[in-house]
C-alpha positions, -999 to +999 in steps of 0.1 A: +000+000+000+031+025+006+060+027-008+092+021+013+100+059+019+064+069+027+067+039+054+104+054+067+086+088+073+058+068+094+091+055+114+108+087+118+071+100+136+066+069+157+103+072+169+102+110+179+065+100+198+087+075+215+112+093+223+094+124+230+069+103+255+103+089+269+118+123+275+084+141+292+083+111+313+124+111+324+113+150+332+086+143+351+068+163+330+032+145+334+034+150+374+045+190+369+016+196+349-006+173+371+002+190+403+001+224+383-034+217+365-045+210+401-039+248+410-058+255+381-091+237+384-113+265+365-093+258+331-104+224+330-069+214+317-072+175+328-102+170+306-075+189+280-050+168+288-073+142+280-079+153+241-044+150+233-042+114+222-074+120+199-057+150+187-022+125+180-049+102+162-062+127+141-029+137+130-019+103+123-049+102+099-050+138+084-008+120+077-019+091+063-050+106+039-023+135+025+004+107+016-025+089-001-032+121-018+000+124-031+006+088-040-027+095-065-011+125-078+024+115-081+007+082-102-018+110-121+015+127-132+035+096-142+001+091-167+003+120-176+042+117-184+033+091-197+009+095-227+028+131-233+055+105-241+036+084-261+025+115-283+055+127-286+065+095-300+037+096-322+045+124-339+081+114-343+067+084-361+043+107-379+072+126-390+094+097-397+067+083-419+060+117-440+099+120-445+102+082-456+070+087-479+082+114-495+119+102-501+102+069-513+077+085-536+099+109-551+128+080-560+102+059-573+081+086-592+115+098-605+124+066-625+090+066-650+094+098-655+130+099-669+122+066-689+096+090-708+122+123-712+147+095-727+120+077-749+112+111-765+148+124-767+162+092-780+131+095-808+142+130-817+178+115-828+164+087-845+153+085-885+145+042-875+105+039-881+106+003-859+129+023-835+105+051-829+080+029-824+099+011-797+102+040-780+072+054-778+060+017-767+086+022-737+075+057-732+037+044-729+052+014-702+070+044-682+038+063-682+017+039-672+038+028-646+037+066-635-003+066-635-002+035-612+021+046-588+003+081-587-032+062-584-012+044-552-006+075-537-036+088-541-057+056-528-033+057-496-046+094-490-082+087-496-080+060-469-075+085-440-109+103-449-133+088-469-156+062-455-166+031-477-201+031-487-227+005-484-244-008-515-260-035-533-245-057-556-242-089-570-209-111-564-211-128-599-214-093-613-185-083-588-160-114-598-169-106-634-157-071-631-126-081-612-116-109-637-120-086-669-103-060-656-074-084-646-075-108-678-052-085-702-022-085-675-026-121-663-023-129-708+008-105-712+026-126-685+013-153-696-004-166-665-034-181-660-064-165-641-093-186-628-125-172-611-145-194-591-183-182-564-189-208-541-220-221-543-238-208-512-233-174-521-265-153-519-271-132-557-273-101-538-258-087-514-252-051-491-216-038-482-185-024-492-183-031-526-158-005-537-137-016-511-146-053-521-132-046-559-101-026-548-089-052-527-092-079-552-077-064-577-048-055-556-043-085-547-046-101-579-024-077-595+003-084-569-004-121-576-001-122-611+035-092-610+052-122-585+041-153-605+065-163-632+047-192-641+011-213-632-020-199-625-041-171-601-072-180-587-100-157-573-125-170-554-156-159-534-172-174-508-196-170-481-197-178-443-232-176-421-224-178-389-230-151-360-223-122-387-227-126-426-193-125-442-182-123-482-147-143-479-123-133-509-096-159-514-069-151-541-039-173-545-017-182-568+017-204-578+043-175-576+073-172-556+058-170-520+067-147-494+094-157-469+087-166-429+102-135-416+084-111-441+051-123-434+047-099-400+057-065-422+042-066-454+015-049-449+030-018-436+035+011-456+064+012-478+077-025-472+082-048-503+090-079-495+096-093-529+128-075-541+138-066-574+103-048-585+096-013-586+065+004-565+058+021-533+050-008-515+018+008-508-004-020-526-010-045-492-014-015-469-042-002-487-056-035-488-053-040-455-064-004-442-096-005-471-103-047-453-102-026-418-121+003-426-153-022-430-144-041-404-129-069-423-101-097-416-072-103-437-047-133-433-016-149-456-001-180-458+028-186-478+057-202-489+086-193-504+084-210-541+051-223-537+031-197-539+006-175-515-031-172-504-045-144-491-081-142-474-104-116-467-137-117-452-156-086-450-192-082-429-225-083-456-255-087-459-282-110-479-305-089-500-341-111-499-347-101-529-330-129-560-309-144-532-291-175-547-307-209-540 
């Protein structure tokens, strides 16, 4: 209940009451003032002298109740010390983060663009028809590149503010969208992309489906960049148990993530897979848009046998054309 010097200052009183009691009663001290209070019978001091040890108790207490006191302040200020530390350490991180976004983004942003001020310099010296041509095929790689790593950016912003909406939809309609908007870069690397809905899943459902289609194709963008050879595979399913959940699988034959990577990737600005350009911004958005509807995500993976990722976001069956 006390700490060991609040219990040394309870010492130090009990010892000079001791000692004090010890001295007064060496001096005779309670027979003087007897004999004296005895001359002095109209002050009433006996029934004074009788006060005294209440008065002693009451001390002790008023003591006692001001070292609690403190003891609640003194731990009321080490809170207090204590979350001023954490926010200061907050911001340092805030800082450290803006600084490392900014160097990141501007290295990274910097490449495309001198890709496309070479492409049309190099085309300026050159009479080649199949050259030029080339070039400004290089030129339109750099600039798309550009557009996606601005359209990064700008998706990682949006997170802090925006609120993901709540609509209706259909997950055949959904998977559709996701696979045809996926199909061209799957064929130019020469992967496979498979789409499979689970058969329990209702025709219509309410929730996040912006959120629902920029996740996927995240994910299956990343899956289909870090496969060199096999297949991806999207799938949707659906779990009723005490909450209605969509569950988006996506998984794929690609070069797997390593053990110790697993616990980072989704942090801003981490890219576990090395030798690929980007802000490593793709799996924190994914997993900041999965959290901002109160959704899960997990990995499991394997170094050279591929990944799986799975996301279950909250819905909810629309009566109306549910699945049967």
């Amino acid at each position: 209940m006390f700490e060991k010097k609040h219990l040394l200052e309870l010492g130090v009183y009990a010892v000079v009451l001791v000692l004090g009691t010890w001295l007064l009663i060496r001096l005779d001290a309670y027979e003087a003032f007897h004999e004296w209070s005895r001359t002095q019978e109209s002050w009433e001091l006996d029934e004074l002298a009788l006060a005294l040890p209440a008065v002693l108790v009451c001390l002790v207490l008023f003591s006692l109740n001001r070292v609690r006191e403190l003891r609640a302040r003194a731990r009321q200020l080490e809170e207090s010390r204590k979350e001023l530390a954490e926010a200061h350490e907050n911001l340092r991180n805030l800082n450290r983060s803006r600084d490392t976004f900014l160097t990141t983004a501007c290295h990274e942003l910097k490449s495309p663009l001198i890709g496309i001020v070479n492409a049309f310099e190099l085309m300026q010296l050159s009479d080649n028809a199949a050259e030029r041509q080339e070039l400004i095929e290089l030129a339109g790689q750099a600039a798309r590149k550009l557009g996606l790593l601005v359209d990064s950016v700008l998706q990682f912003s949006r997170l802090e503010s925006l609120a993901p909406a709540r609509t209706g939809f259909s997950p055949t309609e959904l998977l559709d969208s996701v696979r045809d908007m996926s199909q061209l870069h799957a064929r130019s690397r020469g992967i496979a992309l498979e789409t499979g809905l689970a058969g329990d899943v209702p025709g219509r459902l309410r929730g996040s489906e912006s959120v629902l289609r920029l996740v996927a194709l995240n994910l299956v963008g990343n899956a289909v960049r870090y496969t060199d050879k096999g297949g991806v595979k999207v799938e949707l399913g659906y779990a009723d148990g005490s909450a209605a959940e969509l569950v988006l699988t996506v998984s794929d034959s690609g070069r797997g993530i390593r053990a110790e990577d697993l616990a980072t990737i989704f942090n801003p600005y981490v890219r576990a897979q090395t030798g690929h350009d980007g802000l490593g911004l793709g799996l924190s958005i994914v997993k900041r848009s999965v959290e901002s509807c109160g959704g899960t995500i997990s990995v499991e993976s394997e170094p050279g046998k591929g990944s799986r990722f799975t996301v279950r976001i909250p819905v909810e069956p629309e009566h109306e054309g549910v699945a049967t």
